[in-house]
Structures are given as structure tokens and as C-alpha cells.
Steps between C-alpha positions, in 0.01 A plus 500: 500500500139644532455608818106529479478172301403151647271211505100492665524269802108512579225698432234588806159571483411712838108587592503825711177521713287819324439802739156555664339833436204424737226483187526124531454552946208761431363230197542198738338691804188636313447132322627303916186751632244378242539142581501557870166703438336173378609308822315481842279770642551777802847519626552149311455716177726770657775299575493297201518853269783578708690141462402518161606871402852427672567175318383589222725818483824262591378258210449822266844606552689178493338480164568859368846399589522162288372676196736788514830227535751551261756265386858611398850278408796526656759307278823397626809562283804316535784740332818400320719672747332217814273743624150498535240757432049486575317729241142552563261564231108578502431271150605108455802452333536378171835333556574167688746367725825472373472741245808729436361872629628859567405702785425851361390775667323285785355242181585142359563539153607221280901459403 
């Protein structure tokens, strides 16, 4: 019997959230102070840079973070001996459910 052989049971996708590195806050801020510039006039036009730098930092990031997302795979092996085993891999796999696999090394190889 192979102990490292078996059968894929699913196959994943997972998005991670991306990190913020504060270009997208600093981006956001600078564009959020702009717009508030063009709004109102005395404190009206004070306040409104200030809504507008804040928000627009928040929005900046939010959307520094969906661009950096990643996705990875974890795929679920069902092995001959009844146990069951989650690899996770960065790239889509070319095999599909139900194909016959073998866990090497942490990676689904076909059998």
C-alpha cells in the first residue's frame, strides 16, 4: 500500500487580503485633500480638506490592499490508507477532482 498515495477530494481557491505598505494611505490622502480643496470656502474648505484627506487615505489603502491579494489552493487529499491530507499551493492545479495523486514533498503529483 502507498502510504502517500490517494484520491483529490476538492480543490480550493483562497484570496488572502494583500498587505498595506501605507503608499496607497499617503496616495489616497494627497488625492482625499485635492478634492476637499475644491469644496466650500473658510473653515468649510478646511474641514472639507480634512474629511477629504482622511477618507481618501482609508479608500487609498483599502485599495492598495485589493490589488496586492493573492490567491493560493489548498487541495484536499483523500489517501488510500482513510486519511485525509490539505496541500496548499501558490499556482492552480492542473489536476481535477478525483484524480489519482501523490503527496510528495508537501506537492500533488499525479499517480
Amino acid at each position: 500500500m502507498c502510504s502517500n498515495c490517494g484520491v483529490i477530494e476538492s480543490i480550493t481557491p483562497v484570496k488572502e487580503e494583500g498587505k498595506g505598505t501605507a503608499i496607497g494611505a499617503v496616495a489616497g490622502g494627497l488625492a482625499g485633500l485635492v478634492v476637499g480643496n475644491q469644496i466650500g470656502g473658510g473653515n468649510g474648505k478646511t474641514l472639507a480638506k480634512i474629511a477629504g484627506a482622511a477618507g481618501g487615505a482609508l479608500l487609498g489603502n483599502k485599495i492598495e490592499k485589493k490589488v496586492r491579494a493573492t490567491t493560493h489552493y489548498d487541495i484536499k487529499v483523500r489517501l488510500d490508507n482513510g486519511t485525509e491530507t490539505t496541500v496548499s499551493q501558490a499556482n492552480e492545479p492542473t489536476l481535477a477532482v478525483g484524480a489519482a495523486v501523490q503527496v510528495v514533498d508537501g506537492v500533488v503529483v499525479a499517480n
